[in-house]
Biopython code that builds the backbone (N, CA, C, O; Angstrom):
import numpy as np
from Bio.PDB.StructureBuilder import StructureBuilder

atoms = [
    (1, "UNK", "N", (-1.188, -4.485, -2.550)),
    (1, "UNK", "CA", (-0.734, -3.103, -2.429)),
    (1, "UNK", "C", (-0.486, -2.724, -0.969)),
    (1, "UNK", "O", (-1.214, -3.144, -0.070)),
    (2, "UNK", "N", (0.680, -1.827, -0.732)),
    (2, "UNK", "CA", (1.451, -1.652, 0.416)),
    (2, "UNK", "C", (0.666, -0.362, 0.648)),
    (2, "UNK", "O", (0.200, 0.260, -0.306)),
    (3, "UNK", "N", (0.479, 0.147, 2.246)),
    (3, "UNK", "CA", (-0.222, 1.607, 2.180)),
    (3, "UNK", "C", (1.097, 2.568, 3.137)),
    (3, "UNK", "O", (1.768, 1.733, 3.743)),
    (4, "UNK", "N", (1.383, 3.360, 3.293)),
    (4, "UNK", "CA", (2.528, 3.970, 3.691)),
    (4, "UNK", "C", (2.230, 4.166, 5.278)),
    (4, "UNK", "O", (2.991, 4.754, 6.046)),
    (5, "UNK", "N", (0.759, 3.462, 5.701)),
    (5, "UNK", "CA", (0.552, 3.159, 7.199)),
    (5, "UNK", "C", (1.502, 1.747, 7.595)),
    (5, "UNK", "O", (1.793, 1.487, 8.763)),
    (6, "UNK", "N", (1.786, 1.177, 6.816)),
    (6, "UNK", "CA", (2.531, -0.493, 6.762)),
    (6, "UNK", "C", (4.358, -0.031, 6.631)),
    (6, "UNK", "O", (5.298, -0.651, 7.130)),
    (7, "UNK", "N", (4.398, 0.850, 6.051)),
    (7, "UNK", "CA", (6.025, 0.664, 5.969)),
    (7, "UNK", "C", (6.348, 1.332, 7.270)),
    (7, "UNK", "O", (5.758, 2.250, 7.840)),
    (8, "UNK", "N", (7.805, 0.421, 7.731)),
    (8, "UNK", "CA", (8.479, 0.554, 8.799)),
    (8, "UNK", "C", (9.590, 1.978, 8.623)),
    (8, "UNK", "O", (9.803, 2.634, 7.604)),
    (9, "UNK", "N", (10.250, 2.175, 10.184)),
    (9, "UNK", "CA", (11.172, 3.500, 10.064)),
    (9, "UNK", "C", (12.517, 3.430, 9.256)),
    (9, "UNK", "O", (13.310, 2.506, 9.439)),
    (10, "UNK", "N", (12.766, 4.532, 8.276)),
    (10, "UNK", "CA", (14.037, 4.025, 7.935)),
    (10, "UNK", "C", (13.421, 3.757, 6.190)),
    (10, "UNK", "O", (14.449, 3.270, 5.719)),
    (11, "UNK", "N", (12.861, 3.771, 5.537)),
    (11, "UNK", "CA", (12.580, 3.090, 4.266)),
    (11, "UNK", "C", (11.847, 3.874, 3.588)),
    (11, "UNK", "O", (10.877, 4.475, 4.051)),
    (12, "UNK", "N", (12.304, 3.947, 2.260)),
    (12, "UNK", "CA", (11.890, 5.081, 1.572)),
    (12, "UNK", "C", (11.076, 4.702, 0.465)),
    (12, "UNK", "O", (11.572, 3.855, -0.277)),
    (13, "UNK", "N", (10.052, 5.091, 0.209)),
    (13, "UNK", "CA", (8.646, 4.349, -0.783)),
    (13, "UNK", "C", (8.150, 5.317, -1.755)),
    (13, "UNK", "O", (8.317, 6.534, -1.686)),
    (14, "UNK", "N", (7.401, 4.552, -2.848)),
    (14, "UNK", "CA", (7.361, 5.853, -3.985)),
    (14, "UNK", "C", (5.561, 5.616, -3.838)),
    (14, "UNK", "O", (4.815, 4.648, -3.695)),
    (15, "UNK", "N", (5.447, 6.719, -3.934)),
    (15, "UNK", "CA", (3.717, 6.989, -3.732)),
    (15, "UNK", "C", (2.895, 6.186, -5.502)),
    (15, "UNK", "O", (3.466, 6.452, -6.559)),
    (16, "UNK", "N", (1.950, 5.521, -5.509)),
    (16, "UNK", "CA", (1.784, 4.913, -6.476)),
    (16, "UNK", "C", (0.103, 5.397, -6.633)),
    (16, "UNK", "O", (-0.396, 5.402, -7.758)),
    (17, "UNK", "N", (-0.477, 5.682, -5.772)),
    (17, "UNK", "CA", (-1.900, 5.762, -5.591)),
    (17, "UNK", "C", (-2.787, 6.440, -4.638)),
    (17, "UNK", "O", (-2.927, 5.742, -3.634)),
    (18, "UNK", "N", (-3.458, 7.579, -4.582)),
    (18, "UNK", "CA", (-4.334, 7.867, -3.115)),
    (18, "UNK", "C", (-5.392, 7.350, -3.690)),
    (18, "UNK", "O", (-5.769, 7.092, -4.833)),
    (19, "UNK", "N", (-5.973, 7.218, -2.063)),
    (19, "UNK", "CA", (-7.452, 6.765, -2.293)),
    (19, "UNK", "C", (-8.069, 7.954, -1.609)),
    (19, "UNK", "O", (-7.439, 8.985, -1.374)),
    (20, "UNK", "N", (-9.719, 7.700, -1.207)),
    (20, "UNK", "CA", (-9.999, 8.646, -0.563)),
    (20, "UNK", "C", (-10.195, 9.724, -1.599)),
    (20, "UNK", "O", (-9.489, 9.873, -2.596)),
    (21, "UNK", "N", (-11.492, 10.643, -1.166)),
    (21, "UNK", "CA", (-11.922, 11.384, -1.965)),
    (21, "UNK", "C", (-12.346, 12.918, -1.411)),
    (21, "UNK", "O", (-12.442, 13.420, -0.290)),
    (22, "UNK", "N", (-12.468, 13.208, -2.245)),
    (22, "UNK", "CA", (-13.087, 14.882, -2.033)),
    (22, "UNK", "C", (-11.756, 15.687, -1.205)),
    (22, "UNK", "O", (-10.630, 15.378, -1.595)),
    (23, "UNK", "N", (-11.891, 16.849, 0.081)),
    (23, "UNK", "CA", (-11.251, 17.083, 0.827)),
    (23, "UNK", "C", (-10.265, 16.488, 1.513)),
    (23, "UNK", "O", (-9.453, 17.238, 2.055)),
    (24, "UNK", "N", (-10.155, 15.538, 1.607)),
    (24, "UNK", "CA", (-9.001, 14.635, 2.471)),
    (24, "UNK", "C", (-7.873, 14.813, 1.304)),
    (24, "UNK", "O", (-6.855, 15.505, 1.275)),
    (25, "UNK", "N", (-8.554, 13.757, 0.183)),
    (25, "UNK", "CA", (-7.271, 13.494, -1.189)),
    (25, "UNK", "C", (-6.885, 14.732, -1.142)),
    (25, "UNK", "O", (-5.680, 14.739, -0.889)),
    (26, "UNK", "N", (-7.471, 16.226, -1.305)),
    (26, "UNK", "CA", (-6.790, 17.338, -1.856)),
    (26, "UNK", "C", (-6.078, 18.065, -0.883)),
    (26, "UNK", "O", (-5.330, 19.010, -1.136)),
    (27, "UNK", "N", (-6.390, 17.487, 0.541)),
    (27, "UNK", "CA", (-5.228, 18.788, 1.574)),
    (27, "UNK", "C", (-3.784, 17.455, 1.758)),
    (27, "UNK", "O", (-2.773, 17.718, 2.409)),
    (28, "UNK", "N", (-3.974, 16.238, 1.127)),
    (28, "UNK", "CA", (-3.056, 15.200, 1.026)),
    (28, "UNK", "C", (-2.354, 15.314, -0.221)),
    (28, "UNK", "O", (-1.408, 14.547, -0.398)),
    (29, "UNK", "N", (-2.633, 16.076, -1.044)),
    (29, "UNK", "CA", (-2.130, 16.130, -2.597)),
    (29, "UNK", "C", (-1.495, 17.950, -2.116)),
    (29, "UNK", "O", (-0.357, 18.288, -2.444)),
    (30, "UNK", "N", (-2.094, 18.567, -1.619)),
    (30, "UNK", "CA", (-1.722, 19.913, -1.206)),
    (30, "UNK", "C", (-0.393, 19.570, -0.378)),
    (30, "UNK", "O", (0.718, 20.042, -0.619)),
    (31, "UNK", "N", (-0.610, 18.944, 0.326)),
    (31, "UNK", "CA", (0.732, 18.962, 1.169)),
    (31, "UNK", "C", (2.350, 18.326, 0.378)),
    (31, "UNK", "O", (3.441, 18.333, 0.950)),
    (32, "UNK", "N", (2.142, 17.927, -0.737)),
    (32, "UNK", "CA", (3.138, 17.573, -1.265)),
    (32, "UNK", "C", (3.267, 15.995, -1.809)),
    (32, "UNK", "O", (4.195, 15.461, -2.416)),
    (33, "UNK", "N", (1.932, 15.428, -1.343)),
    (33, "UNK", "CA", (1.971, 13.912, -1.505)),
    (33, "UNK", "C", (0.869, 13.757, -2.532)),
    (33, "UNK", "O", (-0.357, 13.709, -2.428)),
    (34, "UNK", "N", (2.151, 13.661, -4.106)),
    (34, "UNK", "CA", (1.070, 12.974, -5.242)),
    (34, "UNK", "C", (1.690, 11.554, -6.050)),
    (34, "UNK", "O", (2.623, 11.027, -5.442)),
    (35, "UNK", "N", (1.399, 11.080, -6.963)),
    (35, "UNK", "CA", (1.387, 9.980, -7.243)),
    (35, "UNK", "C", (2.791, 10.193, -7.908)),
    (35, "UNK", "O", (2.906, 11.237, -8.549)),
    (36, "UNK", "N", (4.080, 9.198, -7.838)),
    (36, "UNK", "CA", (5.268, 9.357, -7.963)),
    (36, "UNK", "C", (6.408, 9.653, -7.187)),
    (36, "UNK", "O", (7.622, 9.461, -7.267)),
    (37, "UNK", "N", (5.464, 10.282, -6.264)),
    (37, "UNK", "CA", (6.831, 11.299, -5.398)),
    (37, "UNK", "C", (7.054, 10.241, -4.644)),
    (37, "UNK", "O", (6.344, 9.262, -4.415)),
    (38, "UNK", "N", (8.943, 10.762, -3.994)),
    (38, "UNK", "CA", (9.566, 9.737, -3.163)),
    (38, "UNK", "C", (9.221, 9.687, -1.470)),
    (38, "UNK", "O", (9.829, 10.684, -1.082)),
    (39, "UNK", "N", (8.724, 9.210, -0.529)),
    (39, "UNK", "CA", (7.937, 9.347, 0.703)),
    (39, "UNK", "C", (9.192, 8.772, 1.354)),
    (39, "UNK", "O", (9.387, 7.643, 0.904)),
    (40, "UNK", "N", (10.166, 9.154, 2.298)),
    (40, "UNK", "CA", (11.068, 8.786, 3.471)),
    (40, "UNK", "C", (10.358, 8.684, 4.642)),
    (40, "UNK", "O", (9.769, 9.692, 5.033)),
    (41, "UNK", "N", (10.277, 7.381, 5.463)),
    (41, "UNK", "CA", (9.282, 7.663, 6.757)),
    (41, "UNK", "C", (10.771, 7.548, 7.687)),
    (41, "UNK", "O", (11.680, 6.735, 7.518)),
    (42, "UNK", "N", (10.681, 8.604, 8.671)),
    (42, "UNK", "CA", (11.079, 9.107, 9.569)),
    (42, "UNK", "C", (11.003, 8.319, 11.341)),
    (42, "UNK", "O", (11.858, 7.953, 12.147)),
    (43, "UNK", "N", (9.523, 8.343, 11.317)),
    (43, "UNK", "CA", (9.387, 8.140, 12.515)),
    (43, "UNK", "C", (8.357, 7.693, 12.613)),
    (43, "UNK", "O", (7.495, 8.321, 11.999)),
    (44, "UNK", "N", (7.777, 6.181, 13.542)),
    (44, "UNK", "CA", (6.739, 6.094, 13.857)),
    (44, "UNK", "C", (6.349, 6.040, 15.136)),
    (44, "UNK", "O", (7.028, 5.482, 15.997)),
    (45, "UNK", "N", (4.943, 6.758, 15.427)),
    (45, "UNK", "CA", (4.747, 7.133, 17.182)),
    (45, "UNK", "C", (4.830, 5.387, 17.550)),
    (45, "UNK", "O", (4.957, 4.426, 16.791)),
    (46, "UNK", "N", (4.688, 5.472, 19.153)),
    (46, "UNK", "CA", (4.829, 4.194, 19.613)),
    (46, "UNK", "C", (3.224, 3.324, 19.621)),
    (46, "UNK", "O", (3.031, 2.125, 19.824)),
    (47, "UNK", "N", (2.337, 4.279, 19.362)),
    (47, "UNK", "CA", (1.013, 3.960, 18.917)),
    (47, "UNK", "C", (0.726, 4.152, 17.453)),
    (47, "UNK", "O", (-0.389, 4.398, 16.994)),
    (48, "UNK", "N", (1.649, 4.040, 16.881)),
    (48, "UNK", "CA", (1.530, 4.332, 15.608)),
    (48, "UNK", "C", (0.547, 6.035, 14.956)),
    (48, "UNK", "O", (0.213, 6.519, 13.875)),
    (49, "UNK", "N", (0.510, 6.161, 15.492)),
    (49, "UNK", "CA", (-0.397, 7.843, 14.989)),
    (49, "UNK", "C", (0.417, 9.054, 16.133)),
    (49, "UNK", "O", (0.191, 9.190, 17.335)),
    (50, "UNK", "N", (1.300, 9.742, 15.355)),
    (50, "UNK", "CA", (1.315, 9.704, 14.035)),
    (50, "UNK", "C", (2.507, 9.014, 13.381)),
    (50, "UNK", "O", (3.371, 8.305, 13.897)),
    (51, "UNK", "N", (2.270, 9.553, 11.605)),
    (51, "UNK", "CA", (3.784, 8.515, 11.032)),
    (51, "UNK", "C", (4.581, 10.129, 10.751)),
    (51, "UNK", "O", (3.858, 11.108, 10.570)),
    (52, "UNK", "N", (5.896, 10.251, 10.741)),
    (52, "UNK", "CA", (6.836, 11.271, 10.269)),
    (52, "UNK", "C", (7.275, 11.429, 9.343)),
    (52, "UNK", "O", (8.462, 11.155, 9.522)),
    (53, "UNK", "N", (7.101, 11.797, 8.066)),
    (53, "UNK", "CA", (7.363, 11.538, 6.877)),
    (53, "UNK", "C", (8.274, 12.611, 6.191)),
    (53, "UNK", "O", (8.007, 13.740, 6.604)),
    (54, "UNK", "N", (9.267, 12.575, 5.265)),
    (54, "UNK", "CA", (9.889, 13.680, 4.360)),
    (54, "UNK", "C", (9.657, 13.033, 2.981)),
    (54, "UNK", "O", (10.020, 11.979, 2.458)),
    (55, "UNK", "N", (8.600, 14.513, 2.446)),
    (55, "UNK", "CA", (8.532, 14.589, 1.425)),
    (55, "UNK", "C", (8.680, 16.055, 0.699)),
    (55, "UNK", "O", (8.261, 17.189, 0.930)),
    (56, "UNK", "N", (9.739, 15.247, -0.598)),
    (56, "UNK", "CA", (10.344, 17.012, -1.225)),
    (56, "UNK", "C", (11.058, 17.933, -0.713)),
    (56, "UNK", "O", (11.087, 19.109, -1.075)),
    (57, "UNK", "N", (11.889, 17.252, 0.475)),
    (57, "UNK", "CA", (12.558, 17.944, 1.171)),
    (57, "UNK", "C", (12.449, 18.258, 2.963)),
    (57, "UNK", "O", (13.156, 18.323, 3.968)),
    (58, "UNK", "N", (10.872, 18.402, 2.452)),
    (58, "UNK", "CA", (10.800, 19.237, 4.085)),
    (58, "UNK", "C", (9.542, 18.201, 5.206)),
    (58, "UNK", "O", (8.496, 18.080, 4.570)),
    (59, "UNK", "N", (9.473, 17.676, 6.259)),
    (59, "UNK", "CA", (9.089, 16.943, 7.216)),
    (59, "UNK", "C", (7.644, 16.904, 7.449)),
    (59, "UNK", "O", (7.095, 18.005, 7.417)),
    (60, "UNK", "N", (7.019, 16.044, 7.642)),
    (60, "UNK", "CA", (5.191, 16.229, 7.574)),
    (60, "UNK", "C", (4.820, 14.988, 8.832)),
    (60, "UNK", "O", (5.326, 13.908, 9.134)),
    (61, "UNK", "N", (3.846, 15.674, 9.263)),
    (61, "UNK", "CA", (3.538, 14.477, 9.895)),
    (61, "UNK", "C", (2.237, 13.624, 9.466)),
    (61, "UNK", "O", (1.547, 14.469, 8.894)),
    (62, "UNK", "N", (1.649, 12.607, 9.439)),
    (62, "UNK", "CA", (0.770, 12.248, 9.258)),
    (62, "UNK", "C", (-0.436, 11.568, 10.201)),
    (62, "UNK", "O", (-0.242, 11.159, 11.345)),
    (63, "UNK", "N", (-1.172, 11.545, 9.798)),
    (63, "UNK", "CA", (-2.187, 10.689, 11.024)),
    (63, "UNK", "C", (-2.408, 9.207, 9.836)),
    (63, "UNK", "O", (-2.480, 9.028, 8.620)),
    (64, "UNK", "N", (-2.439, 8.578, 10.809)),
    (64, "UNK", "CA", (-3.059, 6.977, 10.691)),
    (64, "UNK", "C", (-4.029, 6.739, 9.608)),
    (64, "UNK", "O", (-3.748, 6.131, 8.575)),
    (65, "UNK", "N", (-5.127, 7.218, 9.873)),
    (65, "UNK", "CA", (-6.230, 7.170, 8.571)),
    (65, "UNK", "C", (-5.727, 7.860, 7.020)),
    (65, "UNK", "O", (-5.970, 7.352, 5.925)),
    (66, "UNK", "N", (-5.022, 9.054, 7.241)),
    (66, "UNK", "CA", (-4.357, 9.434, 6.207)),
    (66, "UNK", "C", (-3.315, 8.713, 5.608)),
    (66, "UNK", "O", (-3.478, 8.710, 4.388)),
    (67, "UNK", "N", (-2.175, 8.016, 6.004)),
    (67, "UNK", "CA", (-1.168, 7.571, 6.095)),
    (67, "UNK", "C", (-1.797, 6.295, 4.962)),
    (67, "UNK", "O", (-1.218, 6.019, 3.911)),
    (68, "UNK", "N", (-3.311, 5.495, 5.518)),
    (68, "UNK", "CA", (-4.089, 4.355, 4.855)),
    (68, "UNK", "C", (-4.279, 4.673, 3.764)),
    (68, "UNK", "O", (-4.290, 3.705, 3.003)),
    (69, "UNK", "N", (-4.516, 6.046, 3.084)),
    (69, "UNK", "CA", (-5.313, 6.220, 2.100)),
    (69, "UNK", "C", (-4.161, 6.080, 0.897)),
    (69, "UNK", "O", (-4.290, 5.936, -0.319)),
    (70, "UNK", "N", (-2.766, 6.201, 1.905)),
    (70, "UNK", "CA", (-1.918, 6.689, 0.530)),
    (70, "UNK", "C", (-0.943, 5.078, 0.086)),
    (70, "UNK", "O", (-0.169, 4.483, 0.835)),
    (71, "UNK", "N", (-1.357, 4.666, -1.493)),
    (71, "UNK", "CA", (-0.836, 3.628, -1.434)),
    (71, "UNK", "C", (0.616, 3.758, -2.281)),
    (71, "UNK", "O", (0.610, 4.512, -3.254)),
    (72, "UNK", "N", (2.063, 2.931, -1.886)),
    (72, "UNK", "CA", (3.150, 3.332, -2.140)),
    (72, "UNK", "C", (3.523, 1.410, -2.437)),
    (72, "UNK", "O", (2.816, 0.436, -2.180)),
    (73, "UNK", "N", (4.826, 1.488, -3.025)),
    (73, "UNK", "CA", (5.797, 0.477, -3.392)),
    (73, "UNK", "C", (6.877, 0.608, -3.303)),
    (73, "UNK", "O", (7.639, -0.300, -3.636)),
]
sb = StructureBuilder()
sb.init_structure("model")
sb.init_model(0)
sb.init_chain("A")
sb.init_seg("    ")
for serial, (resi, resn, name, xyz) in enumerate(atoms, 1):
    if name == "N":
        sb.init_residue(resn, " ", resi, " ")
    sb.init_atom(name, np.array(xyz, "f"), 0.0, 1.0, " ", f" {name:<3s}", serial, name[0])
structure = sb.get_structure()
């Protein structure tokens, strides 16, 4: 399993799985990222944190540890 910290700029991935529990999963499911939806990554910092993501339309950024939790294909 691929985590949406691994995919490169330019490539668009379908969310298959979060991990991670309690508060994290739910301000990550709040923001628009649930199991199905289509994830476009945008941009990645040159340290990788953060990743740039469009989901549902409108632009998010992510941090690194978050980015791990969410697994995509």
């Amino acid at each position: 399993m691929k985590t949406l910290k691994e995919i490169s700029c330019g490539e668009t991935v379908k969310v298959t799985k979060l991990t991670g529990e309690g508060p994290v999963r739910r301000r990550i499911m709040d923001m628009g990222i649930t199991k199905g939806v289509e994830v476009f990554v945008r941009k990645v910092a040159p340290l990788g944190d953060p990743v740039e993501v469009t989901v549902r339309g409108y632009e998010l950024s992510l941090r690194k540890a978050d980015a791990e939790m969410i697994q995509v294909e």
